[in-house]
C-alpha positions in Angstrom: -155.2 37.5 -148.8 -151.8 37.0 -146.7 -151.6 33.1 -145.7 -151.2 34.6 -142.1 -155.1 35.0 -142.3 -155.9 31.5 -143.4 -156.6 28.3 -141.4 -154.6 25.3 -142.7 -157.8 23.4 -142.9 -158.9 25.8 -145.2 -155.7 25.4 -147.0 -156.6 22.1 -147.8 -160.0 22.3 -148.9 -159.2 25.2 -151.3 -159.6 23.4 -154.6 -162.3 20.8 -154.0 -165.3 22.1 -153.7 -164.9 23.5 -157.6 -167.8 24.7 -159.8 -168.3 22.5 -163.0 -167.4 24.1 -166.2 -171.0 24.7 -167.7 -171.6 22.4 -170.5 -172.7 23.9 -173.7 -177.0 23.0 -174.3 -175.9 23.0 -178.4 -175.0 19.7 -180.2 -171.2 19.5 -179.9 -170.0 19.2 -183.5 -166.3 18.9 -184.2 -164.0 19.1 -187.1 -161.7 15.9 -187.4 -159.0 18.9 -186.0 -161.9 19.6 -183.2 -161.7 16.3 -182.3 -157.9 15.6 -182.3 -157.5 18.6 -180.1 -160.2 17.5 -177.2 -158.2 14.0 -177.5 -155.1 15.9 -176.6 -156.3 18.0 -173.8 -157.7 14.5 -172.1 -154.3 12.8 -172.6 -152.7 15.5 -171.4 -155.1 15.8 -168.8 -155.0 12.1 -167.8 -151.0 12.4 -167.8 -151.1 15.3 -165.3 -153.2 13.5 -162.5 -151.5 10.6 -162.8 -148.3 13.0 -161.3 -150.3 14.6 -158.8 -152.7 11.9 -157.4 -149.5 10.5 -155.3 -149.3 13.4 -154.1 -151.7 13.9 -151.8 -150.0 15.5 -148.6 -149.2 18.3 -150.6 -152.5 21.4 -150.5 -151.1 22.7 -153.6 -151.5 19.6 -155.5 -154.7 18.6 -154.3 -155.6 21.9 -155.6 -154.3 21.4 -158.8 -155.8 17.2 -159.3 -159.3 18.6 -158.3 -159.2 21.3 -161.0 -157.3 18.8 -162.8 -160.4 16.1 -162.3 -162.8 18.7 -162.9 -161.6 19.9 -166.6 -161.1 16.0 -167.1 -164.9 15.5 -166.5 -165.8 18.3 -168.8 -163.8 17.2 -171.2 -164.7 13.4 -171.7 -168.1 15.0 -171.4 -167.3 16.7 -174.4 -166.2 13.4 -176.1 -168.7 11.9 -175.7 -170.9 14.5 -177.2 -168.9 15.1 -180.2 -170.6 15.0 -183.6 -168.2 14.3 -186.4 -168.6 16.4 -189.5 -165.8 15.6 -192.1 -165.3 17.6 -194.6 -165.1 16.4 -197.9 -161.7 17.2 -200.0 -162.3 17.4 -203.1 -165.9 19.2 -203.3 -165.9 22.9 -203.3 -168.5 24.3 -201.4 -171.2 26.2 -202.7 -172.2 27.9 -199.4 -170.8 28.7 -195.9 -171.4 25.9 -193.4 -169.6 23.8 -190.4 -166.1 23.4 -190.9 -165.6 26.1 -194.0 -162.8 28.4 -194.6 -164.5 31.6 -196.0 -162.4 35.0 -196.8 -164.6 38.1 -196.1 -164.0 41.6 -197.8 -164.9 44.7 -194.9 -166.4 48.2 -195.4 -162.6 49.4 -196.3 -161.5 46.6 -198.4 -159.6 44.4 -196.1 -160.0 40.7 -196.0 -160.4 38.9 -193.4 -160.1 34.9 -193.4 -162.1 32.5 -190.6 -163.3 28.9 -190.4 -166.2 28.2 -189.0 -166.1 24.8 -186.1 -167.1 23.6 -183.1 -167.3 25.5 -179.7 -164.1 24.1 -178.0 -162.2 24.4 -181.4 -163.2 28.2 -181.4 -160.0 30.2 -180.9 -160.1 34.3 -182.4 -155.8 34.2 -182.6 -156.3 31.4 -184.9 -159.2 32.6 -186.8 -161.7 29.7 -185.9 -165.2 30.9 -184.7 -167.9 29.0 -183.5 -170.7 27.7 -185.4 -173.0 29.3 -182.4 -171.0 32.9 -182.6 -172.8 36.3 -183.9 -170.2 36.1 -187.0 -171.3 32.3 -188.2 -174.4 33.6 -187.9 -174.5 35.9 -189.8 -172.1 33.7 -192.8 -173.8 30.6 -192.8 -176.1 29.9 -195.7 -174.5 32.3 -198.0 -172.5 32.0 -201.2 -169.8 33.9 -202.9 -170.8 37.4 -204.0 -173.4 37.7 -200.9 -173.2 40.7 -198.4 -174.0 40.0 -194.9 -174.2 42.1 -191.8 -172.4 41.1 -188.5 -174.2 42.6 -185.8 -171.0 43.1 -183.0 -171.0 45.4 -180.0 -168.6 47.8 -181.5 -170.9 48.5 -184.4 -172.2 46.3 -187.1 -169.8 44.9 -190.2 -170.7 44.5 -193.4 -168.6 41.8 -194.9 -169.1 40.3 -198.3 -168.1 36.6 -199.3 -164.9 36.3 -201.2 -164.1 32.6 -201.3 -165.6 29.5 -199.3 -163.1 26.3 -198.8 -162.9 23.4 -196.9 
């Protein structure tokens, strides 16, 4: 919409009436990573209003501190929450659980490599799934040798357990 159809007052509100980013029901375990990286996104957070909160003649960032304020709360929610689970170095594991590295063999032979962590670690470009996800599912409590069946939308998947690391 063309600012021409906007009331300044409205301008200024925009922003601060924001929806809370829905907090996850499941414990919140973390790798040590998990953990480092929800450390970093408060600092960086806390950095970020401490430039905008003098700013407060300015809609734009009063926008941005009350989304700013808002991922803040979720996030030192999220702290707060967190369940360490450190993984042991030198112990192999015997079968998938939190915080494993397993490498998966497909239908056609292709291998596939994912570690299993917390929700907010999750992140499918870096091949980290949740421990809540269809695929963790399906690999946790299984050992090398074992086929399992990942039940996606675009078909099921049947994988078969190559290697488990931590």
């Amino acid at each position: 919409m063309s600012r021409g159809f906007v009331k300044e007052d409205d301008l200024e509100l925009a922003g601060t009436d924001l929806l809370e980013r829905p907090i996850s029901v499941l414990p919140n375990y973390v790798t040590p990573n998990g953990l480092k990286q929800l450390k970093a996104i408060e600092g960086g957070l806390l950095n970020e209003r401490e430039l905008l909160a003098p700013k407060k003649e300015d809609p734009t960032a009063v926008q941005k501190l009350a989304m700013v304020d808002r991922d803040l709360r979720y996030i030192q929610a999220r702290l707060e929450q967190a369940i360490l689970v450190d993984t042991p170095n030198n112990e192999k594991p015997v079968t998938v659980v939190f915080g494993t590295k397993v490498t998966v063999e497909d239908d056609e032979g292709e291998q596939h490599h994912f570690q299993i962590v917390g929700e907010d670690e999750a992140d499918i470009a870096l091949n980290t799934v949740s421990f809540a996800s269809p695929l963790a599912n399906a690999l946790i409590g299984h050992i090398i040798g074992d086929s399992v069946s990942w039940k996606r939308p675009a078909g099921d998947l049947n994988l078969e357990i190559i290697t488990i690391t931590y």
